[in-house]
C-alpha positions as CSV (number, residue, x, y, z in Angstrom):
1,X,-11.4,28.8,-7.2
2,X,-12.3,27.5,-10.4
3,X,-15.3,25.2,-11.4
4,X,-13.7,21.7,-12.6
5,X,-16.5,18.8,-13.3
6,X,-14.7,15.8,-14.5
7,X,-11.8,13.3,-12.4
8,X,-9.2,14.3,-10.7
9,X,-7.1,12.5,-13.4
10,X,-8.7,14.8,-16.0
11,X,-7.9,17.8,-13.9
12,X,-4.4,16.7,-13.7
13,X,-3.5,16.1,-17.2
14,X,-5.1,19.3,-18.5
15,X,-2.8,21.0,-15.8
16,X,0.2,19.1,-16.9
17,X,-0.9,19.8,-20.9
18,X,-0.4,23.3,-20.1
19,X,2.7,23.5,-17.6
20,X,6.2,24.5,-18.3
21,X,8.7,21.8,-19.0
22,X,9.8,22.6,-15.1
23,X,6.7,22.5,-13.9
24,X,5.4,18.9,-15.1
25,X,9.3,18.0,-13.7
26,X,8.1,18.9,-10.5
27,X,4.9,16.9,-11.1
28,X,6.1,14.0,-12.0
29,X,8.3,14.1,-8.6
30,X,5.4,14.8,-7.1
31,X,3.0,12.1,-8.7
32,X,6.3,9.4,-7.8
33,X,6.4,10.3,-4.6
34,X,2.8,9.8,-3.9
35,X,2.6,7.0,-5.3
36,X,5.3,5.7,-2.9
37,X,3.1,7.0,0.0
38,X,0.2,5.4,-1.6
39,X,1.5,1.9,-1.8
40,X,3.9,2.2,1.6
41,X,0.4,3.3,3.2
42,X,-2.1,0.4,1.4
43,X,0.0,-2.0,-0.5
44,X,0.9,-4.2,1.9
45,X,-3.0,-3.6,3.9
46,X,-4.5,-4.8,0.5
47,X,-2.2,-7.9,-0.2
48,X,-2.9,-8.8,3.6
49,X,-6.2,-8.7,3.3
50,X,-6.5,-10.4,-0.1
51,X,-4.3,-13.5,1.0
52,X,-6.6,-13.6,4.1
53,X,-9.3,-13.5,2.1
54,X,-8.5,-16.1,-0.1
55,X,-7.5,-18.4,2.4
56,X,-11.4,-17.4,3.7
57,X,-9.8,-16.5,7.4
58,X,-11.3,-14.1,9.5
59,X,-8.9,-10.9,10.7
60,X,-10.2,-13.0,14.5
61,X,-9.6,-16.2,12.9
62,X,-5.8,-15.0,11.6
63,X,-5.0,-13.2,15.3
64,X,-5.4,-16.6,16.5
65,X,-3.4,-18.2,14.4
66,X,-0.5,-15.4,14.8
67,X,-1.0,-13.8,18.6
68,X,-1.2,-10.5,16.6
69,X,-4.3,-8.3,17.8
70,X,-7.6,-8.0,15.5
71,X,-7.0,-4.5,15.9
72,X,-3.7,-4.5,14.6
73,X,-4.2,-6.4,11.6
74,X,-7.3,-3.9,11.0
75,X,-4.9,-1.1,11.2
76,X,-2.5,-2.6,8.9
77,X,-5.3,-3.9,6.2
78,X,-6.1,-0.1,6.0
79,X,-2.8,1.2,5.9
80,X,-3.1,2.7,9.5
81,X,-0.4,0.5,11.2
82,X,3.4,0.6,11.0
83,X,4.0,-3.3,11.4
84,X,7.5,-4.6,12.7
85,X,9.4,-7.0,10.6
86,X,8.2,-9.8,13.6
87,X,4.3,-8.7,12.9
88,X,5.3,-9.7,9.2
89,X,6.8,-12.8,9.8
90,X,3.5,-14.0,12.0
91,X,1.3,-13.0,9.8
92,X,2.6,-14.3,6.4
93,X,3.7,-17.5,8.0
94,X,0.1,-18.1,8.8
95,X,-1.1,-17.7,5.7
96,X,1.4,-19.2,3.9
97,X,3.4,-16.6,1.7
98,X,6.6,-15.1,2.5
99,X,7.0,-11.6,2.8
100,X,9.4,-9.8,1.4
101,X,11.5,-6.3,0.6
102,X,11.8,-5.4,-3.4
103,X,14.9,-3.5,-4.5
104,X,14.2,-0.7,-6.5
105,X,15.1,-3.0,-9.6
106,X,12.4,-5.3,-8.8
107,X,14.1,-8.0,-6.6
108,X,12.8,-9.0,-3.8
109,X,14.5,-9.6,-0.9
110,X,13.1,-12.0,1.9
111,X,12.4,-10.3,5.4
């Protein structure tokens, strides 16, 4: 294995500045699709937990307000939890935002 000291960034352009043209193809498909994973599995965590924040509620003082479990809204605020559209609705109710669905041209679309 060879010695690499600097990010993981740096490590992945220098492998990109010297791929074929295929090969950084196949990157970049890679690099979209974990980015997909990446938001699918904390996007929605981080934006929970920031509008909670905000709103200075405690994940306790939000199950409360919503009947969801402290432990669920844990999972989901670290990307650990598959919430149903009816999780969504409780939760963003509560703290005043409506959730929603974006199109892949950028619309969203109310869930």
């Amino acid at each position: 294995m060879s010695e690499h000291n600097g990010s993981f960034a740096d490590y992945v352009a220098g492998k990109e500045m010297s791929a074929t043209q295929e090969r950084r193809a196949q990157m970049d498909v890679a690099r979209t699709h974990a980015e997909v994973l990446y938001t699918e599995a904390f996007g929605l965590g981080r934006q929970l937990a920031a509008l909670r924040n905000q709103k200075r509620l405690t994940q306790g003082d939000l199950a409360k307000a919503t009947g969801v479990g402290q432990s669920e809204i844990s999972r989901i605020e670290v990307g650990k939890a598959n919430p149903t559209q009816e999780t969504l609705r409780k939760l963003g109710a509560s703290l005043g935002a409506v959730l929603t669905f974006a199109t892949e041209d950028g619309r969203p679309i109310p869930i």
